[in-house]
N, C-alpha and C positions, 0 to 999 in steps of 0.2 A: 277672441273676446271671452272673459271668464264670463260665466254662466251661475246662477244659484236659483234652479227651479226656473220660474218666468223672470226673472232680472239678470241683467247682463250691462256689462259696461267696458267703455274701450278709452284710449284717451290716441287724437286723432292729430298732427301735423301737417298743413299742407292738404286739408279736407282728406289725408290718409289715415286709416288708424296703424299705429307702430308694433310693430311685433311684441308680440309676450313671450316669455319665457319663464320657463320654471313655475306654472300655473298649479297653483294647489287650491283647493277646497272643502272650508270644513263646511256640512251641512248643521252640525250638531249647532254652531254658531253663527250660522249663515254668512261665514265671510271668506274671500278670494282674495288669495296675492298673486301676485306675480312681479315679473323685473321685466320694466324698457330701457329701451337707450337714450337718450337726453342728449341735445347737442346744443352748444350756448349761439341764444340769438335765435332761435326757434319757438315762434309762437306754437301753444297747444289749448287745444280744447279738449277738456270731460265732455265723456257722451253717456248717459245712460239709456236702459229700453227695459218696459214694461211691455210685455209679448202676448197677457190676457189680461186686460186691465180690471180690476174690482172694484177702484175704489180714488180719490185723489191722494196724492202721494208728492213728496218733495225731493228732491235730492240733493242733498246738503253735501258743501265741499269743504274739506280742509285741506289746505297746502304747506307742507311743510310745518305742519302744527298749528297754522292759522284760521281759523271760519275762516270762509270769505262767500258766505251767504248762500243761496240756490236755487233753484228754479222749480214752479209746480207744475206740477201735472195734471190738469183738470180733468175728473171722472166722466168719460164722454158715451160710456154703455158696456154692458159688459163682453166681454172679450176683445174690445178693440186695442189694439198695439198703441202704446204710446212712447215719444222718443223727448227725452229731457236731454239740456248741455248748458253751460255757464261758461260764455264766451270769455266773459272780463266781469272786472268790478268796476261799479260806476264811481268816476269821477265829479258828477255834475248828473244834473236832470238830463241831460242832453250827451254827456262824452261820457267815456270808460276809455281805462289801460286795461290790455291783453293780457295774459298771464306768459312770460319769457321766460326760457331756463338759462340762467348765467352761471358767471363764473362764481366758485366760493373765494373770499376774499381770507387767507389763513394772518395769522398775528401772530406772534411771542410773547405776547403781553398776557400773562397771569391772571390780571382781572378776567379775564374773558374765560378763562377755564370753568366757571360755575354757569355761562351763558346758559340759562333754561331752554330759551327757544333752539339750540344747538340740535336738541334730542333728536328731532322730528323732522330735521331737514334730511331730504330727497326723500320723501313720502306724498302721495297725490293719495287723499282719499277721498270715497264718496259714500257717500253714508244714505240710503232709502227711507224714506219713512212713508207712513200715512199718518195722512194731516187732514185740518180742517182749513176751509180758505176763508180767511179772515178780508179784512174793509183795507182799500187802499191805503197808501202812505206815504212818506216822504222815505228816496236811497238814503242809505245808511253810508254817508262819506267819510266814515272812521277807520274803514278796513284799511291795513299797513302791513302789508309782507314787511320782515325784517330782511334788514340788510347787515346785521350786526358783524362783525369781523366772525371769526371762530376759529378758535387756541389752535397749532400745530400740532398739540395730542389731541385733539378732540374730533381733527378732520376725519378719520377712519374710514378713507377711499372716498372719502364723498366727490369729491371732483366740483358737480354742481349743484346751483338753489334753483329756486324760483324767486323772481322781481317781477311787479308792476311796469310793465313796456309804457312805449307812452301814448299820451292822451290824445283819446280822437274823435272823432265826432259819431255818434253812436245812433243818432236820431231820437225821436220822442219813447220812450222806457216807460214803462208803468210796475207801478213797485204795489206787493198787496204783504201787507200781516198774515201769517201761518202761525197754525197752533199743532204744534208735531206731537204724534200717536206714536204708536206700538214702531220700533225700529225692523224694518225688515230683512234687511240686506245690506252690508258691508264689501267695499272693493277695494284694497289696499294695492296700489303703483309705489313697486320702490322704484326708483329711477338712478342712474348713474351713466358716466360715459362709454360708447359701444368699447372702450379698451379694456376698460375696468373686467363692465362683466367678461368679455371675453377670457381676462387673464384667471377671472375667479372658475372659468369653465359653466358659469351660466350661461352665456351665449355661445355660438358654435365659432369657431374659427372661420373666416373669408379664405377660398382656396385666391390662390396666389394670382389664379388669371382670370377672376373675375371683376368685371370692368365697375369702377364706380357708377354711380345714378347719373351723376355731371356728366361723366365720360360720355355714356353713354346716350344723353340727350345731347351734346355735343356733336355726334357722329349722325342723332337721327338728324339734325340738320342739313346734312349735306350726304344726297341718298347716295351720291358718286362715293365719297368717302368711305360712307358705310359698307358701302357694297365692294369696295376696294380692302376693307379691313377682314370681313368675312372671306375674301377670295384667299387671301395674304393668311389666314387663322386655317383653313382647308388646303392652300397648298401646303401650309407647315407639316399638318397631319398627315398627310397624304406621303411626304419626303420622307418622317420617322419610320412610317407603314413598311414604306418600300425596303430602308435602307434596316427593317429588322428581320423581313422576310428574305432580302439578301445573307445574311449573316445568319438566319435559320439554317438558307438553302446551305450554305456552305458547309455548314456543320455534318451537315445530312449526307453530305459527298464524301467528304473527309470518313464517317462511318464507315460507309458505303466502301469506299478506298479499300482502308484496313480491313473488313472484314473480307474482303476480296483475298488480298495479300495474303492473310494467315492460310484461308484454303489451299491458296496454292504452294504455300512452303509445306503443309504438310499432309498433302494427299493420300499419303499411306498407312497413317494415321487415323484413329477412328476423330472425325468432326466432333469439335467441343460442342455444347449448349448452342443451339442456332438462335440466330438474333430475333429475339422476340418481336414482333410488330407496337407493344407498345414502347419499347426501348427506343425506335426509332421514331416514334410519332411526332409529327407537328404540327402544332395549332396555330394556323393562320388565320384563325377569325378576328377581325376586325374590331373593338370594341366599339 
């Protein structure tokens, strides 16, 4: 979770927050980037946290270059921890769509090359302030993530956006007016597919035998299985173990042989260099 002083913010999948990478912060400007992985069809939520609270403060979100409004944080005493998050945009008094990371939709078409909103797509940010809480009001049902195509030169790895998921029943919402103060804090999510960064070397490469998440809750299902996969990954280990210290031992005889051999062809001879103990060392330890 990037950190700036007491504000910190994460953006979470699945009630998980998703790994960051390549975490930088300037304090001179009080703002944090970092890169997640995005994967389409993945509902997400921003989370922010206020860790000694002074004062009410808002956390304003743009996606992809969009407002899409935000949630306050009402001043409850000083030092107490406060946690803001902007689940969805309201639909109605009553429903909101989720925020989804989809597919980008690429074109050929030319007009699209000057697309403005293109700039800022795969960007989540969350913008801090301190505010004033202002008199209830009616949602603001204007907010419209774009969906617009975007030109073939213009994609530059993007992979994916963000869309409005769909409409669901959200329960009774209460909307209040804010008057935003002094900005405190900045948290810039660039987001892209786990391949993407991968190949760019911002995220780490997966070693080969590690089991996916699915896999993996696939197997916790059936403890037999699991515990048949584990025995089956331990005896493998176990057979490499054996069949290196074989091919160690052999080595070491084979030595042992020859240096035998030359003694005794030339005994009357003075003994060359005798075999040093590290010459013939083996390391059998186990990793």
């Amino acid at each position: 979770m990037p950190a700036l002083g007491k504000f910190s913010a994460e953006i979470a999948v699945d009630n998980v927050p998703l790994p960051e990478y390549d975490v930088k912060v300037n304090l001179e400007t009080s703002t944090a980037t970092c890169w997640i992985a995005s994967e389409v069809g993945k509902e997400f939520v921003p989370i922010w946290k206020d860790s000694h609270n002074e004062f009410t403060i808002v956390g304003f979100l743009e996606l992809d270059g969009t407002g899409c409004g935000g949630a306050i944080s009402v001043f409850r005493g000083i030092g107490a921890q406060v946690t803001g998050r902007r689940r969805h945009i309201p639909a109605s008094a009553t429903t909101a769509k989720p925020f989804v990371f989809a597919d980008v939709e690429l074109t050929e078409d030319d007009k699209y090359l000057k697309e403005s909103r293109a700039r800022n797509i795969g960007e989540i940010k969350v913008l801090i302030y301190e505010c004033e809480l202002g008199e209830p009001c009616l949602p603001n049902l204007n907010v419209a993530l774009s969906d617009a195509k975007i030109h073939e030169r213009s994609k530059k790895g993007l992979g994916h956006r963000i869309q409005a998921g769909k409409e669901r029943d959200a329960g009774p919402q209460v909307f209040y007016k804010s008057k935003r103060g002094k900005l405190l804090a900045t948290f810039i999510f660039y987001y892209r597919p786990l391949p993407i960064l991968q190949a760019q070397g911002i995220a780490p490469l997966e070693r080969n035998n590690k089991r996916s998440r699915d896999e993996l809750e696939e197997e916790r299902g059936d403890g037999r299985r699991s515990h048949t996969m584990v025995q089956e990954d331990q005896d493998d280990k176990s057979t490499v173990h054996e069949g290196r210290i074989a091919q160690l031992e052999a080595e070491l005889r084979t030595l042992r042989d020859l240096n035998a051999h030359k003694r005794r062809r030339i005994k009357a001879e003075p003994s060359p260099e005798p075999l040093k103990l590290k010459d013939a060392m083996v390391d059998l330890t186990q990793d």
